[in-house]
Biotite code that builds the C-alpha atoms (Angstrom):
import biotite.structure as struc

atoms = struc.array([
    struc.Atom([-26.338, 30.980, 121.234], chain_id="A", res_id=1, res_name="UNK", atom_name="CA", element="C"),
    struc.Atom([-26.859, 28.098, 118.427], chain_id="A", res_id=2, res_name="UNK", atom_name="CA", element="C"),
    struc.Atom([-27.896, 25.910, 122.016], chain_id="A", res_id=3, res_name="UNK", atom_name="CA", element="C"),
    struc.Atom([-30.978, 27.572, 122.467], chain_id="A", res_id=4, res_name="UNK", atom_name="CA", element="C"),
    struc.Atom([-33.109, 27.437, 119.294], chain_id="A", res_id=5, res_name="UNK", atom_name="CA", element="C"),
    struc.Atom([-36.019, 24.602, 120.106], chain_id="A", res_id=6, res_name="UNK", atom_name="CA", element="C"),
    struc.Atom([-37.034, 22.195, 117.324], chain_id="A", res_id=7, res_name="UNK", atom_name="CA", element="C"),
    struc.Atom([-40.090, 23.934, 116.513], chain_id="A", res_id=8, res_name="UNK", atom_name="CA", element="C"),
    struc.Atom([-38.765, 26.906, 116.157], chain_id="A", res_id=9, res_name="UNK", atom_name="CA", element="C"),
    struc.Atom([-36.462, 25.399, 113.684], chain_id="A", res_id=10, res_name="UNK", atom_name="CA", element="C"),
    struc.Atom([-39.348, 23.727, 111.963], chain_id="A", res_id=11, res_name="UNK", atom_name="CA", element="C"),
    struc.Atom([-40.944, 26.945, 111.595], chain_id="A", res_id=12, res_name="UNK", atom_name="CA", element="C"),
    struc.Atom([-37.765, 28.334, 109.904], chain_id="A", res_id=13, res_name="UNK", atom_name="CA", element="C"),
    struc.Atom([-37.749, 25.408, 107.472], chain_id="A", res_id=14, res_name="UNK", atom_name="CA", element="C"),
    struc.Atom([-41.073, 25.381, 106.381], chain_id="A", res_id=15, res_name="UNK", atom_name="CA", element="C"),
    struc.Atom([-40.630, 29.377, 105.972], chain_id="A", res_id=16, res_name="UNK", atom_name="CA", element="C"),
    struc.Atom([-37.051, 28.743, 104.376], chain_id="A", res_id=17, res_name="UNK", atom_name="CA", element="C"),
    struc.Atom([-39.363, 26.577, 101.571], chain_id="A", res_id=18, res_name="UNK", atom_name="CA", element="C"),
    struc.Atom([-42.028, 28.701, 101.118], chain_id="A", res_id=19, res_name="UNK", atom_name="CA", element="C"),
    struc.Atom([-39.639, 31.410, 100.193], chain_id="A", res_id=20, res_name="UNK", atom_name="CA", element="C"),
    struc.Atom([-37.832, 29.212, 97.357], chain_id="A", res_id=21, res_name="UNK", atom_name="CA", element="C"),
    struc.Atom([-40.732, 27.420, 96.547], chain_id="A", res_id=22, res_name="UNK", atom_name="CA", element="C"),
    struc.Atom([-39.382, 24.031, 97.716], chain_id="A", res_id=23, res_name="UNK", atom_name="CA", element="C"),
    struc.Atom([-41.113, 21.070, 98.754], chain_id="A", res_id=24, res_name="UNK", atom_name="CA", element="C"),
    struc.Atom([-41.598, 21.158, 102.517], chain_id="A", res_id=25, res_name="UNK", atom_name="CA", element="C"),
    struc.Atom([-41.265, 17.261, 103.539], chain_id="A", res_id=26, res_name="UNK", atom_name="CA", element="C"),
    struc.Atom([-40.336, 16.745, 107.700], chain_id="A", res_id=27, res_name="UNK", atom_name="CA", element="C"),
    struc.Atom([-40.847, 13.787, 108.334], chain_id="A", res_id=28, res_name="UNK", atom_name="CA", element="C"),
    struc.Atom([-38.934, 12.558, 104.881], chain_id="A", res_id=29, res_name="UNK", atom_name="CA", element="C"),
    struc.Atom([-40.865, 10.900, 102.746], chain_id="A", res_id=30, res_name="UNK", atom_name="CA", element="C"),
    struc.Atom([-39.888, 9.613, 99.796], chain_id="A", res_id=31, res_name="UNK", atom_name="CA", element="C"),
    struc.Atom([-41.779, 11.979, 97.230], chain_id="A", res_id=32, res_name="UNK", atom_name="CA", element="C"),
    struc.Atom([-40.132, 10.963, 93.699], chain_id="A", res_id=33, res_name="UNK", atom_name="CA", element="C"),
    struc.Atom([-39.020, 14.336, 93.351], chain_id="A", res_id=34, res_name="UNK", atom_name="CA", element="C"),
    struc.Atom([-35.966, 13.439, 91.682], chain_id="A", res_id=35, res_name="UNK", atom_name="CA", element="C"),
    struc.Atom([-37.330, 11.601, 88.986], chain_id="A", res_id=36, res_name="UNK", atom_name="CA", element="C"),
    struc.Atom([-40.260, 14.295, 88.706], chain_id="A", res_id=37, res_name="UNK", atom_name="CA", element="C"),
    struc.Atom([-37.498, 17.148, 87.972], chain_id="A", res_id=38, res_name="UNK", atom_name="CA", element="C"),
    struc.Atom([-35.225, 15.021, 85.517], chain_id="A", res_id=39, res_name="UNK", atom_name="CA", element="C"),
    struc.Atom([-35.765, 15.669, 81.552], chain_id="A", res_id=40, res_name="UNK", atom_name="CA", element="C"),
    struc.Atom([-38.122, 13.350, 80.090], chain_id="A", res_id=41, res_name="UNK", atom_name="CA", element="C"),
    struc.Atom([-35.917, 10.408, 78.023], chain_id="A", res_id=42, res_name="UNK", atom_name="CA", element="C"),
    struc.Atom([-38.891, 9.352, 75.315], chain_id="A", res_id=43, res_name="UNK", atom_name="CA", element="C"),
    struc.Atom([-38.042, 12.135, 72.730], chain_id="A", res_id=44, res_name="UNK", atom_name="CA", element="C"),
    struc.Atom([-34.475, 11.442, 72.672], chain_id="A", res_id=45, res_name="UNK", atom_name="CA", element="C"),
    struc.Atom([-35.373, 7.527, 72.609], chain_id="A", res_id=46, res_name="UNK", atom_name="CA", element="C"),
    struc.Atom([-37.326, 8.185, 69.098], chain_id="A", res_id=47, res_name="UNK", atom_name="CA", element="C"),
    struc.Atom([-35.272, 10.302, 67.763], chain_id="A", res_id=48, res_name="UNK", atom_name="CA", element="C"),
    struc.Atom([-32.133, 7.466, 68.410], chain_id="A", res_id=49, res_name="UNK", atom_name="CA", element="C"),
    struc.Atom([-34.190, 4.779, 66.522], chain_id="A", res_id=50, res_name="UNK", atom_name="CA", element="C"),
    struc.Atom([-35.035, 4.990, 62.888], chain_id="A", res_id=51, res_name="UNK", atom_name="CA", element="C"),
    struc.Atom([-38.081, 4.610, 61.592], chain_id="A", res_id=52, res_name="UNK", atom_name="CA", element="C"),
    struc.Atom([-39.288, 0.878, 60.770], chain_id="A", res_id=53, res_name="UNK", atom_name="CA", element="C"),
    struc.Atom([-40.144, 0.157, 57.175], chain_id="A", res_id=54, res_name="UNK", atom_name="CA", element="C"),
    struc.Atom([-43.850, -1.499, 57.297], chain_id="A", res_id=55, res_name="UNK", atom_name="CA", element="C"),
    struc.Atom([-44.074, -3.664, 54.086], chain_id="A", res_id=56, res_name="UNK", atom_name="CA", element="C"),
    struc.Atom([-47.898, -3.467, 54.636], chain_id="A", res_id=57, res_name="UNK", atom_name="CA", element="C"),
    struc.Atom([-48.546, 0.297, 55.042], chain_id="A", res_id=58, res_name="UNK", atom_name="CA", element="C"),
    struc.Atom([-46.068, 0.739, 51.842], chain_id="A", res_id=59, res_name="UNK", atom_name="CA", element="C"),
    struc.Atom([-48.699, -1.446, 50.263], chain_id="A", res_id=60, res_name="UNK", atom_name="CA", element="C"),
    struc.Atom([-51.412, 0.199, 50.740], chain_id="A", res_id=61, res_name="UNK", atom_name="CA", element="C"),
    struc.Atom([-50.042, 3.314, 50.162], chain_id="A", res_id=62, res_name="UNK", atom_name="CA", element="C"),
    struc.Atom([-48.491, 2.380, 46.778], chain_id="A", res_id=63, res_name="UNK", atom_name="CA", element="C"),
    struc.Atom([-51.200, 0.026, 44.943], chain_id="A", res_id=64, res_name="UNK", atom_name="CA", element="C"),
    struc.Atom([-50.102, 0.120, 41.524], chain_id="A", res_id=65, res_name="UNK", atom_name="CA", element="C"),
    struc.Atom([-46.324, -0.119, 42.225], chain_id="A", res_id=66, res_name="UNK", atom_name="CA", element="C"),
    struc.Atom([-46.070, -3.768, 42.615], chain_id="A", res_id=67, res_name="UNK", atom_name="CA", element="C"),
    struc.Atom([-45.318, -3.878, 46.130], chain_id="A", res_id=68, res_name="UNK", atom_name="CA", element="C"),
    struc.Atom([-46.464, -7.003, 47.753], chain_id="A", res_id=69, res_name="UNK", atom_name="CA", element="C"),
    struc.Atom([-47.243, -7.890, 51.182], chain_id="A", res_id=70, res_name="UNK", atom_name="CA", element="C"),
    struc.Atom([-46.354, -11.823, 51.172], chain_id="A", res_id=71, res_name="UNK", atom_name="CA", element="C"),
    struc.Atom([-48.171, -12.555, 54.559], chain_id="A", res_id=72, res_name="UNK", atom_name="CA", element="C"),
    struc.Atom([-51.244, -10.903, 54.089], chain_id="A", res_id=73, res_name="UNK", atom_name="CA", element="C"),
    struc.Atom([-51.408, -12.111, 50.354], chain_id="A", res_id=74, res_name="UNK", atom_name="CA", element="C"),
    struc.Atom([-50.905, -15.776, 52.395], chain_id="A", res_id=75, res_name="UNK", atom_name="CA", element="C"),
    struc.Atom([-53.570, -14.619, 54.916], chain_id="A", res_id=76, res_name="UNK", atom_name="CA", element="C"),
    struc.Atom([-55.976, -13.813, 51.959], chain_id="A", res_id=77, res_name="UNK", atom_name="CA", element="C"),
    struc.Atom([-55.455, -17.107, 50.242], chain_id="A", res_id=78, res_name="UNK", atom_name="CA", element="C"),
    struc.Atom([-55.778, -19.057, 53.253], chain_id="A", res_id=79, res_name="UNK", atom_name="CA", element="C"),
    struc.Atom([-59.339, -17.418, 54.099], chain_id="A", res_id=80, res_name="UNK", atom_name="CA", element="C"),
    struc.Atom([-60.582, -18.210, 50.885], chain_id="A", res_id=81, res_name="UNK", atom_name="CA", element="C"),
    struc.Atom([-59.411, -21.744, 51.196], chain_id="A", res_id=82, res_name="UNK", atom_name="CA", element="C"),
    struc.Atom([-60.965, -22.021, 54.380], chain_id="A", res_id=83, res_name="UNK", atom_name="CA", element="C"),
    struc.Atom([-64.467, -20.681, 53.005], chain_id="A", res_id=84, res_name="UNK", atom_name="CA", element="C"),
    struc.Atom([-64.643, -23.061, 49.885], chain_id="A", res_id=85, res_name="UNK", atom_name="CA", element="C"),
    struc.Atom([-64.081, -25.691, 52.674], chain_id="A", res_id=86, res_name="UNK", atom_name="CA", element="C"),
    struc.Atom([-67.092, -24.242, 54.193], chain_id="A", res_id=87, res_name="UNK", atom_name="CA", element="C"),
    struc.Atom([-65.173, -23.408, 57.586], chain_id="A", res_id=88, res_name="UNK", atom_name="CA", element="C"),
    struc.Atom([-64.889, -19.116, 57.120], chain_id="A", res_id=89, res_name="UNK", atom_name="CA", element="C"),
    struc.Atom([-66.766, -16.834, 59.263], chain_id="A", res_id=90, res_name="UNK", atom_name="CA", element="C"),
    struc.Atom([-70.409, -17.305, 59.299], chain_id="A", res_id=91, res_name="UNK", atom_name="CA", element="C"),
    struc.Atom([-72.397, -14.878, 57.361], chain_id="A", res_id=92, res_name="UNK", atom_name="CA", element="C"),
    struc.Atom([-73.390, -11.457, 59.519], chain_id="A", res_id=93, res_name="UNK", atom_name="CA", element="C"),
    struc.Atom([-77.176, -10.944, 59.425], chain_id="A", res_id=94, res_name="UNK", atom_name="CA", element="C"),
    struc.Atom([-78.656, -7.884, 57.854], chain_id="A", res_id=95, res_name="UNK", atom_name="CA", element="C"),
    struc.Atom([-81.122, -7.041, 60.346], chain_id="A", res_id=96, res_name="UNK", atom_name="CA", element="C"),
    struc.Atom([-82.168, -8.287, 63.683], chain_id="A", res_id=97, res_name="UNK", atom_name="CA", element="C"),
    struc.Atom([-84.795, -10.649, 62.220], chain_id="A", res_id=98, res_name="UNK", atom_name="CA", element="C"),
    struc.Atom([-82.115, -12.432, 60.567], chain_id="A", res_id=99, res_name="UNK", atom_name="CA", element="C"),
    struc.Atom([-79.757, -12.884, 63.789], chain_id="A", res_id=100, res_name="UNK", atom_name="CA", element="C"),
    struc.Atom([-79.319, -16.199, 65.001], chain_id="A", res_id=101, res_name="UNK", atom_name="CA", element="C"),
    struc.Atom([-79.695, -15.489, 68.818], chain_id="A", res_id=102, res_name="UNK", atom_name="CA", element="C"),
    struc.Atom([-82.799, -13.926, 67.564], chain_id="A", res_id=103, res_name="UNK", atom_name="CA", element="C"),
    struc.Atom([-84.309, -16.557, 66.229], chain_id="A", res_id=104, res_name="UNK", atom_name="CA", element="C"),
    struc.Atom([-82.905, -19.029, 69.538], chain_id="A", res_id=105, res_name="UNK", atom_name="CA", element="C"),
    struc.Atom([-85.204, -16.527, 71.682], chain_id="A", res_id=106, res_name="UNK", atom_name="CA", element="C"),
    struc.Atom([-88.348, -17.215, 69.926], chain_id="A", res_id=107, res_name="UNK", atom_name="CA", element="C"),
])
């Protein structure tokens, strides 16, 4: 009796058979990602393995009279000052428009 059921009768009971269970109906089958759409997500359990890292910087800031010191950016700020009594820092920013430099090229 098995003999005589056609293919798209059997393709009718498929698709039926998954809209029952709520199952992705796929006939031709694709490659959907399912699998790896349905697994647990591994990110939480990845930050919760690693300990926090200790930022030297952030403690810093949030501790300014405990005597914390950030050596880079206390290098940083000593090299920018350097660089300005040199005369090469940042130029100054202009106040208003009138005082911009691709202003006054325009003119």
């Amino acid at each position: 009796m098995a003999a005589n059921i056609t293919p798209s009768r059997l393709a009718a009971l498929v698709k039926t058979r998954c809209q029952i269970f709520q199952t992705a109906y796929n006939p031709t089958s694709a490659r959907t990602g399912a699998k790896y759409l349905r697994a647990r997500l591994r990110g939480p359990s990845m930050v919760k393995y690693y300990p926090p890292v200790a930022n030297i910087a952030e403690l810093a800031r949030t501790y300014k009279n405990s005597g914390v010191v950030d050596f880079a950016e206390a290098q940083r700020l000593k090299d920018v000052e350097d660089k300005k009594r040199r005369g090469k820092g940042a130029p100054p920013k202009a106040k208003d428009k009138g005082q911009s430099r691709r202003t006054a090229r325009r003119r």
